[in-house]
N, C-alpha and C positions, 0 to 999 in steps of 0.2 A: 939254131944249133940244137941238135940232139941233147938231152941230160943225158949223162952219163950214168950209168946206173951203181947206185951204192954211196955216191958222194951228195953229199947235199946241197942243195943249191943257192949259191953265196949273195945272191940275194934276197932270199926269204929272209926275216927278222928272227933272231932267235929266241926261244920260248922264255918270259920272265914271269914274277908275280906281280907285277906293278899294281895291276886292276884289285888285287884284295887290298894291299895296301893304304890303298886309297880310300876305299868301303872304311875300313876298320878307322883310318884319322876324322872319317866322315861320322861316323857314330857315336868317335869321345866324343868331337865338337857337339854332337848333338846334346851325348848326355851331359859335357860341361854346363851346357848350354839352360838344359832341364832345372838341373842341381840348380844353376844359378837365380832360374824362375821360380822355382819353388823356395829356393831361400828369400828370394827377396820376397815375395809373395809375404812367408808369414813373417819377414823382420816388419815390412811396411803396412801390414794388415792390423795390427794392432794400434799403429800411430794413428794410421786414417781412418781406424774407428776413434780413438781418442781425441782427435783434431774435430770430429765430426761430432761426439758428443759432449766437447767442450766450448764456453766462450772465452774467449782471452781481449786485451787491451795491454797497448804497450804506453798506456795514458794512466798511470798509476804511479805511487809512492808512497813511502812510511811516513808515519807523523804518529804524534804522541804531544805527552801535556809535558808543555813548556810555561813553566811561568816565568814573566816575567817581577824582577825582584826594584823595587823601592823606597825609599826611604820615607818615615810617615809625619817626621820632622825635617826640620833642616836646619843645617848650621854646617861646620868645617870636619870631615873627616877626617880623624885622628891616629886609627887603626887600621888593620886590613890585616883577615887570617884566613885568605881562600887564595887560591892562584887559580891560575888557565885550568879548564878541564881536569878539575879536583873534583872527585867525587866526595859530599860534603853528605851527613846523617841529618835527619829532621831534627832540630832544635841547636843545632851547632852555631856558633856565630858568625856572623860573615864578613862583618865589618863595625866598625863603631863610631859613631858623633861624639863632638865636643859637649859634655855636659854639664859644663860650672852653672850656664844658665837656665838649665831647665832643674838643678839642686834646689838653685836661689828662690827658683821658685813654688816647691816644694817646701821649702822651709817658710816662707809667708802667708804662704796657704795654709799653713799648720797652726803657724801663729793666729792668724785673723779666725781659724777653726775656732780654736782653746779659746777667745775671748769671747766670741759669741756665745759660749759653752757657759763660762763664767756668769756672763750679763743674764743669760736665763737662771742659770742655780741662783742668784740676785734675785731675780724675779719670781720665782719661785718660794724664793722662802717670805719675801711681800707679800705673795699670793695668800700666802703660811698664815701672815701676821693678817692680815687684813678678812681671813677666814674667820679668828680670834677675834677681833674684833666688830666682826657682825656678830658672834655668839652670843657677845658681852652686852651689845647692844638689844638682842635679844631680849636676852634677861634682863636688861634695863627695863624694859615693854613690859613684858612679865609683870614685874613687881609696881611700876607707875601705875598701870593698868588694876593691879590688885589694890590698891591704894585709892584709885577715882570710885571702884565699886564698893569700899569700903565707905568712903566719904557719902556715895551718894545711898548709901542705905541710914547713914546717919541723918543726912536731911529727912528721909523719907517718914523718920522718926521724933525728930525734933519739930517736925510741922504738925504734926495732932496734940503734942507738947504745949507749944505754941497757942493752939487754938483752945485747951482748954488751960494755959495761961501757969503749968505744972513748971514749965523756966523761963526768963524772959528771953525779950525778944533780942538782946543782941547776944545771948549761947547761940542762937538759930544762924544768927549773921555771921557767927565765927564758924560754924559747921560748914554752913554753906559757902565761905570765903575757901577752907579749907578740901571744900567738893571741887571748886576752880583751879585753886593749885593744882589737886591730883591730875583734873584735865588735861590743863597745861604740861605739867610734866610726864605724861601720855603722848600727848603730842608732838612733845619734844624727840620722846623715846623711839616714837613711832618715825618722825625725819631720822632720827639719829641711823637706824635701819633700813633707811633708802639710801642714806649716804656710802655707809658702810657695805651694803648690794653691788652701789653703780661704782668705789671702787677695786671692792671683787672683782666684776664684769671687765672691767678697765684693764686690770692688772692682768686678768685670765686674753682676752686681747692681746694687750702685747708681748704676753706668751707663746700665742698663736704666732705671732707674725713673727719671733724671734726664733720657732722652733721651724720657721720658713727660711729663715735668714741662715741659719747653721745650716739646714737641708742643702741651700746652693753652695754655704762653704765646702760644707763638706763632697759636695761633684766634683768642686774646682781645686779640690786637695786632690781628690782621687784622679782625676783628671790630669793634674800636674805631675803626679806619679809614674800615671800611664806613662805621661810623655817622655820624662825620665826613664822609663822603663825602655820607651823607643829606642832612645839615643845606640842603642845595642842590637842592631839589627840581625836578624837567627835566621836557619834555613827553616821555610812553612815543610818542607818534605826533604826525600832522602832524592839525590838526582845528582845530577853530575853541572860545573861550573861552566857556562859557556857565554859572551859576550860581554865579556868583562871591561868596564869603565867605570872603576871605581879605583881610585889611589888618596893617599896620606896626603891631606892638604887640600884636597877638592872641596871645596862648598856644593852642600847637592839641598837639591828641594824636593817639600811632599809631592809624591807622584812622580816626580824625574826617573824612570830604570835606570837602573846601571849595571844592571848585570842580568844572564839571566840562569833558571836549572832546569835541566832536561831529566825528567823521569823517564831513566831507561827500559824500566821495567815497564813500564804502561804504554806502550806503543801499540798500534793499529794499522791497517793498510788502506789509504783511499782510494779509488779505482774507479775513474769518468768512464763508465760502459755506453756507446751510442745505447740511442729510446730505442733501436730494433732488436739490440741486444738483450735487454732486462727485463722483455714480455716473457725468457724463457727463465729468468730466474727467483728465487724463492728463499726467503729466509732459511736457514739453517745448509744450505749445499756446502756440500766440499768443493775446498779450494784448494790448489797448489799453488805454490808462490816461487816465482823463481827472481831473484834478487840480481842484479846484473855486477854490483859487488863480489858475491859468490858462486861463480861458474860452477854448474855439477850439481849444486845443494839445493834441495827442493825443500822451502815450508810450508808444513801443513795450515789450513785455518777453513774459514764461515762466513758465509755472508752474515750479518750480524744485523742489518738493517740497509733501508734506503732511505737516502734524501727528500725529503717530499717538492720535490721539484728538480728544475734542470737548474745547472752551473749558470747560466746567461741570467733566471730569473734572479739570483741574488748576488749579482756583480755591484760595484759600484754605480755604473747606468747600464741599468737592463733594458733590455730591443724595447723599440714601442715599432711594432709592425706596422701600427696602424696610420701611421705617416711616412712619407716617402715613398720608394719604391721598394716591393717586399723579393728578397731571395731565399726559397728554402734554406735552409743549412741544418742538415743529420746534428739534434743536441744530445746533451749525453748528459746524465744523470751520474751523481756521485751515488756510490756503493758502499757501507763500512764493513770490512771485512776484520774480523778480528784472529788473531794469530792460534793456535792449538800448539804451537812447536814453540818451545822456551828458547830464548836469546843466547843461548851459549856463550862465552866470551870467543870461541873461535868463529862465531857468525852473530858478532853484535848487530844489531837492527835500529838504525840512528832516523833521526826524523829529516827526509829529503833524499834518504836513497831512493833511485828508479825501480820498479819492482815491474815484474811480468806474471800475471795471475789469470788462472785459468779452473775456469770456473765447470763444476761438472752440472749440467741439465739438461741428462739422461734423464731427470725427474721433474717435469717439468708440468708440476701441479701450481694453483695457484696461490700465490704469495698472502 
């Protein structure tokens, strides 16, 4: 059939824009598309530089000085002035023993002190007299002495006397009778000053051994004191109360714990890094700490030191390779990392939280 001219023809399609349309939805998505690559690009380009110049371990935790606390006598607990997770000051008291028996014996150690004291000021002033009387005896010497050489100048005179017949002969015999006395009583003088010496010597002796015998009184007064002094057990440091077994009425003994304190302030992070890990690390590196307690909160710190060995070499039984059959196993070396970010109380750092620590060595000189 002829078209008719002027009318259009009812089946042509009529003209639309659909094809720009289409262009134009095609070009956001593209640019949606772009924006979204280059966002992500530089959100994730900095992580996987940082993933890539960091080492991490999710084999780590805090720890810190725990002491454990004591008793250094023993006998029946009496007191108790700590509770659960009290934080207690250096030198506070913690708890306290029954002490009538370690008074008693402070009081007989004092006693048996003071007598020993006494028997020497005794001995001492023996010493005193028996000094005195060496002197005397001295002087006895002296003058017996002056006495024989007196006597024997008069023999020495009376016998020319004698031989030219000027006195007779029993003046001679009286002289010389009286030469022997003086001897004698020389002699005399002379024991009398050995006697008097050996007991000086003697007395100065048990002197010695008495100023030995006060010596060990006086450890085992002091000593009994200490122990008295025990019976009142104090905090060594300032830290917080934790593992408490100690109550009013317990008997405990030296060395027994019974309690123990956490110094909160001196905590640290340990962190088992595998051996292929810690060829890249290096005393003093920065470290971030992520705490699994505190989501969001990153602390700052150091490596602070290495272990001088692996975990396995100082377990309870460490590998012996050289028996049996050997399987490698990747060891890991502890790390101490020390903290630079202070404990806030809104991010306390307790000893056995899980820590995730990532270690920067971008600088990876040797340790």
């Amino acid at each position: 059939m002829a078209k008719s001219w002027g009318k259009p023809d009812k089946e042509d399609p009529p003209p639309t824009h659909r094809p720009g349309k289409r262009k134009l939805r095609q070009w956001i998505v593209r640019l949606l598309f772009f924006c979204m690559l280059i966002g992500g690009t530089v959100y994730l380009a900095p992580r996987v530089d940082y993933y890539l110049s960091h080492e991490s371990t999710d084999d780590a935790y805090v720890t810190g000085t725990i002491v454990p606390i004591s008793s250094q006598v023993k006998g029946k607990v009496v007191a108790v002035f700590i509770t659960d997770n009290q934080l207690v000051n250096a030198g506070a008291p913690l708890f306290e023993i029954e002490s009538d028996d370690y008074a008693a014996t402070v009081d007989q150690s004092e006693k048996a002190f003071l007598s020993l004291v006494a028997e020497k000021n005794q001995i001492l002033a023996l010493v005193e007299e028996g000094k005195q009387s060496l002197a005397k005896a001295q002087a006895d010497f002296l003058s017996a002495k002056a006495h024989e050489d007196l006597a024997y100048k008069d023999i020495a005179r009376y016998e020319d006397l004698v031989k030219t017949r000027t006195v007779p002969q029993s003046e001679y015999d009286r002289v010389q009778s009286q030469w022997q006395v003086a001897q004698a009583s020389t002699n005399a003088a002379r024991a009398g000053i050995s006697k008097e010496e050996a007991g000086v010597q003697s007395l100065e002796a048990q002197l010695k051994t008495q100023q030995m015998k006060i010596a060990e009184a006086q450890a085992a007064l002091e000593l009994a004191k200490i122990n008295l002094q025990r019976t009142q057990v104090k905090a060594p440091l300032t830290g917080r109360i934790a593992n408490k077994n100690v109550d009013p009425g317990k008997y405990v003994q030296p060395g027994q714990p019974v309690l123990s304190m956490v110094n909160v302030k001196d905590v640290w992070v340990v962190a088992n890094f595998k051996e292929t890990q810690v060829i890249k690390m290096r005393v003093g590196q920065p470290v971030d700490i992520e705490v699994d307690a505190y989501p969001g909160f990153v602390f700052k710190g150091h490596i602070d030191s290495f272990q001088p060995g692996t975990g396995s070499v100082f377990s309870l039984l460490p590998p012996e390779n050289a028996t049996g059959n050997f399987v490698k196993i990747v060891q890991r070396v502890p790390v101490k990392i020390v903290l630079d970010s202070k404990s806030d109380p809104p991010y306390l750092l307790w000893p056995g939280l899980s820590v995730t620590p990532y270690v920067d060595v971008s600088d990876q000189r040797k340790k």
